[in-house]
C-alpha angles and dihedrals in degrees: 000000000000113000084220094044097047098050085048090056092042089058105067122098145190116273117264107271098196098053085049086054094044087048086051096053103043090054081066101058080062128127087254140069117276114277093001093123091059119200091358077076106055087036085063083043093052098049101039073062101051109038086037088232118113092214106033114198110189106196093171128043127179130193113208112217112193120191133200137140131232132232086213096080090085085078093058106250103152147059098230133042120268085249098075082086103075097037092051089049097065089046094053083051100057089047102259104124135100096249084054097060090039094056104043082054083053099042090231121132130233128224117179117196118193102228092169115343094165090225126059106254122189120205129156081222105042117106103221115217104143117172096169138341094255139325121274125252103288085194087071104029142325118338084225153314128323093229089047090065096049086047090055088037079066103037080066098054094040092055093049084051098051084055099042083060089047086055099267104148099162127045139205113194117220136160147181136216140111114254099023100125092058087052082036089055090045095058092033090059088040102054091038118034091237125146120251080229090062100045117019106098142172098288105175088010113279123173134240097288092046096048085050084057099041082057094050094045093050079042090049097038091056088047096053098039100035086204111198116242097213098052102064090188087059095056088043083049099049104033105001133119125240076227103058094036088057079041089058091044091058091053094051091038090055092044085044088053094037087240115132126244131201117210118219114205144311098324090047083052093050087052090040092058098048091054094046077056099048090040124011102204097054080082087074099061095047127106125197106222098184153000103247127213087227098115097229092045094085093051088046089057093051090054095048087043082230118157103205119224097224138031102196096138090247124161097154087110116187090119090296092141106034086057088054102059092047088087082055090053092044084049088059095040089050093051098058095039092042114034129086128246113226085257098060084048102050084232127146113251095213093265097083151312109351128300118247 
């Protein structure tokens, strides 16, 4: 493994359990009474623990938007052209798509970082970080090399750091890039077990007889690359995406960095998965944001014993959904920094006369 990769990985640790318990204990001394807020609850535990701070305040959030095409396309997998990713990533960049909407409602910013756009694409605003222009056809061989996976695992991570030093403490993953959910289901069957039948879905929006081929290729894709399900590099290798390995990278690099990430839909938990494998306690620092449409995304969450925040039927990806919970996770932040113990209000806990 990378000398780079390895000490990234190495450098996560667990969440602080202390600061969780002080965090705990301190939602109780609120003016309600204890749980009643529900998951808002567990979400201000989590990330006291995480981020090592009782009352977490995230003024700036970033979601990372990592683009790359994909050689599979030749099979038909999808319902647009490959070359909607060019054109959508000049979109995202003047500010018309839909995670750029989200997240200025959000106030979070967006950073997109080209991975593997198979075109070369100049904006004052694009993060360039090409590894290659596109994956190969995973149906007929690897999608690419072993050490360019490990190159776009680290432009990931490189790119979170670069954040972390602008002020970014909390991160949404988010990606573009035609084809991805039928990578995303690859990896998602090779790290798993699962079946493609399970968890190959729509994506764009094919029909019936798309979504029959989209099956066969994954199916196709698995027989002719044998990816092993314990190496992560070596699924992200064989039937990856440069996307969702960046993608991985930006998970390791948050939890490297004890900043919280929220994780969008399928092709997040495909990264998401690569990078538990690759470090285990990375699954400590991941949110689920919401319940995609996308049909494998239920089964992913259960691997990764993830509870998503939302359920909105969603399967745009970019980040859309990511950007959405934020104002969730500002909700749990502004309860534990607003709200007034029993003692502050004057107001009996439910064990006596009033607390002052």
């Amino acid at each position: 493994m990378n000398e780079k990769l390895q000490q990234l990985i190495d450098s996560i640790a667990q969440p602080d359990g202390a600061t969780a318990l002080a965090a705990s204990e301190y939602l109780d001394q609120l003016t309600k009474p204890p749980g009643s807020l529900g998951k808002l609850e567990s979400l201000a535990i989590q990330l006291a623990g995480i981020t090592e701070v009782d009352k977490p305040e995230f003024d700036r959030k970033t979601v990372m938007v990592m683009a790359a095409d994909h050689g599979v396309c030749e099979e038909g997998v999808s319902a647009f052209p490959a070359e909607v990713t060019q054109q959508m990533l000049y979109n995202m960049l003047s500010g018309g798509a839909a995670i750029n909407v989200l997240a200025r409602h959000a106030g979070a910013d967006v950073k997109v970082v080209d991975v593997g756009v198979n075109a070369d694409v100049a904006h004052a605003d694009l993060v360039n970080r090409k590894v290659r222009m596109g994956t190969a056809n995973m149906a007929k061989g690897p999608a690419m090399l072993r050490t360019e996976a490990e190159q776009a695992i680290l432009a990931g991570a490189e790119a979170v750091a670069e954040a972390v030093n602008g002020g970014t403490r909390l991160f949404v993953t988010g990606e573009l890039g035609i084809g991805n959910t039928t990578a995303s289901a690859a990896v998602v069957c090779a790290l798993t077990g699962l079946e493609p039948e399970i968890v190959v879905g729509r994506g764009t929006g094919v029909d019936s007889a798309g979504l029959t081929r989209k099956i066969a290729v994954v199916c196709r894709a698995l027989d002719v690359n044998q990816p092993d399900g314990n190496d992560a590099l070596d699924v992200l290798t064989k039937v990856g995406g440069l996307e969702i390995a960046a993608l991985a990278g930006v998970i390791l690099g948050a939890a490297a960095h004890r900043c919280p990430v929220v994780l969008d839909g399928f092709i997040s938990g495909a990264a998401a998965l690569a990078a538990r494998t690759l470090a285990p306690a990375s699954a400590a620092y991941m949110l689920a944001s919401h319940a995609s449409d996308e049909r494998g995304h239920a089964a992913v969450l259960r691997e990764l014993k993830l509870e998503p925040m939302l359920h909105l039927d969603m399967r745009l990806g970019e980040g859309t959904g990511g950007a959405l919970s934020l104002h969730l996770i500002d909700a749990a932040c502004r309860i534990m920094r607003e709200m007034a113990t029993f003692a502050d209000a004057g107001v009996s806990d439910g064990q006596g006369a009033a607390q002052r």
